[in-house]
N, C-alpha and C positions, 0 to 999 in steps of 0.2 A: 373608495376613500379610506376606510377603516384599514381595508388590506393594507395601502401603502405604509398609512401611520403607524402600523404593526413593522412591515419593512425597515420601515425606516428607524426604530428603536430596536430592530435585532442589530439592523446596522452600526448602530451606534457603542449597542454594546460588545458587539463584538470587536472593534474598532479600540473602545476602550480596555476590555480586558483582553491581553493576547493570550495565545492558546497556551503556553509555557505556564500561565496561574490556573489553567482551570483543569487539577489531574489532583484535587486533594480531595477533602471531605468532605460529603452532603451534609447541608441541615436546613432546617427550615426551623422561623422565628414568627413571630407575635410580637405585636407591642399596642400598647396606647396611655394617652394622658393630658396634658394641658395642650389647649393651643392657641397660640396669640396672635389674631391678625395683626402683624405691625402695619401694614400698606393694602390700599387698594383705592387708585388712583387712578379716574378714568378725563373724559376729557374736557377741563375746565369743573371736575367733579371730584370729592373727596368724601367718599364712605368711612365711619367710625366702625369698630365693632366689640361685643364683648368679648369675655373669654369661653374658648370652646373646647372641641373634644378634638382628640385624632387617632386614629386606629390604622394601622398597619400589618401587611403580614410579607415574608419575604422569602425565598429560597437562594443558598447561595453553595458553593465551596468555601473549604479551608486547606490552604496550602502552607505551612508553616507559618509566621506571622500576616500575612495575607489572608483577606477574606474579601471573595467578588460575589456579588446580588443582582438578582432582579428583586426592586420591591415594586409592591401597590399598594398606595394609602389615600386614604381620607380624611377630610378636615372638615367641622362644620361649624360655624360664628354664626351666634343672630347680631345685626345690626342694631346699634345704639344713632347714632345720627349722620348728619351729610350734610358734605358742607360745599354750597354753589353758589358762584357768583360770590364768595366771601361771607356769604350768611349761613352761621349754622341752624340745622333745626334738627328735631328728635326726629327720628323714624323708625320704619319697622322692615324685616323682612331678614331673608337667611344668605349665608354666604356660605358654599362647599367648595372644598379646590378636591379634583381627584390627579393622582401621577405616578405613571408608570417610571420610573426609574432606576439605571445601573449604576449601584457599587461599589466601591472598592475603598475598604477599611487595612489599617495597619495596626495589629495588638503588639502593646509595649509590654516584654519581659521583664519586670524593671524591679519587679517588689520578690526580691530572695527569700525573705522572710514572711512574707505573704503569696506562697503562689497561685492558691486560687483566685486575687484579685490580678486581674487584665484592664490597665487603662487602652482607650484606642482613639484616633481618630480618622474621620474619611470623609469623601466628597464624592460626588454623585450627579448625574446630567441624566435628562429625558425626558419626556411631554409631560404637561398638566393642562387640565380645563379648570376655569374660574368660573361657577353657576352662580349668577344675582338671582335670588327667587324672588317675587311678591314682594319688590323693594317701594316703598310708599312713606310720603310725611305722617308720622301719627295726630298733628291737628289737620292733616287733609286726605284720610286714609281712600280717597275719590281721584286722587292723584297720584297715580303709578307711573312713576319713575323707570320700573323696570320689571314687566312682567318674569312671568316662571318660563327664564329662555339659556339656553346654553349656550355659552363662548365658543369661542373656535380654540385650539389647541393653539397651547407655546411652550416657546421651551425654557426648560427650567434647569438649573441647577444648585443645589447642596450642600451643606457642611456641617458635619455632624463628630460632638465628642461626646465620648461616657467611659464607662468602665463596666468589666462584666465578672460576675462572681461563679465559680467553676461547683454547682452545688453537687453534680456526680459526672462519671464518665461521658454521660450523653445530654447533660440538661446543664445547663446556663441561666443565672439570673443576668439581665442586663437593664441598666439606668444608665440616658444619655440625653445631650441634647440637639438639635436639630434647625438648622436656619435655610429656608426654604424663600429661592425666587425666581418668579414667573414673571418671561417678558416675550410678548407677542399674542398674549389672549384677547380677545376683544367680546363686546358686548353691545347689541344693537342698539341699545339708548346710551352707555354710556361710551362708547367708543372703545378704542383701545386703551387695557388696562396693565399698568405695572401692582405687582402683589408681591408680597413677601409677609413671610413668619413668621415666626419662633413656635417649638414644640418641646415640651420636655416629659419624657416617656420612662415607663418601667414596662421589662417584657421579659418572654422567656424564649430561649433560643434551644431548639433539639438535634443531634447530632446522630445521624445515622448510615 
């Protein structure tokens, strides 16, 4: 099963990026910073959550204004409350999304006067898993909601803008932002779930 799911996102990315973009320049990137579950919506069930973290790392080319990726990133929210049946109530418990994902961003030449700043933006398709861990009412923490169980994969996709600052030949500062959605995860208590983000990151990108 892992095989195919591996399969099936070379597939994709290959499919997405055709081979005429991928003859420019390695690098590989870092990132992390805020992250906002806006969505997680299961069935007849509606989880809140705080704000959280997200970490990133990615390897891609550069072919003139063109840049193709594989990334892999993490997300993690503790849960604030849930709301069933129309009643909300506090609860506890953690929410991770992990997602493999391909790439492909566009840098704007745009600032003469400024040329180490690079605005860009891009969009992105590929699997993610949504983990519910030890999700529970905090006045009925005897009542689990949703043990420590992992979703099945869905597919996700992306949209990401920032801008990146050119600090030498090979290194890159970058700040950007990221909106991230996952449909087709599911979850043994709470059924199928739609999920979406927001992330907003600083990283560094190396060119070699």
């Amino acid at each position: 099963m892992k095989f195919k799911r591996m399969a099936a996102l070379a597939a994709l990315f290959l499919a997405l990026f055709p081979a005429p973009l991928l003859a420019g320049d390695f690098y590989i990137s870092a990132k992390g910073g805020w992250a906002g579950l806006y969505l997680l919506e299961g069935d007849s069930i509606k989880v809140e959550s705080k704000p959280g973290i997200h970490l990133s790392g990615a390897f891609g080319e550069i072919k003139g204004a063109w840049r193709v990726e594989v990334e892999l990133a993490a997300q993690r929210n503790e849960v604030e409350s849930v709301n069933r049946s129309q009643i909300d109530e506090q609860a506890t418990g953690d929410i991770i999304i992990l997602s493999a994902m391909g790439n492909v961003f566009y840098d704007f030449k745009v600032f003469e006067s400024l040329p180490k700043w690079t605005p860009y933006v891009g969009v992105g398709a590929g699997l993610a898993s949504v983990i519910v861990k030890d999700l529970k009412y905090s006045s009925r923490p005897q009542f689990i909601l949703e043990k420590k169980k992992k979703s099945g994969n869905g597919l996700a996709w992306q949209l990401s803008l920032g801008f990146s600052y050119e600090m030498s030949d090979r290194i890159s500062w970058d700040a950007g932002y990221r909106f991230l959605y996952i449909n087709g995860a599911s979850s043994e208590e709470l059924g199928d779930l739609l999920t979406s983000s927001h992330s907003v990151t600083v990283g560094l990108r190396y060119l070699f």
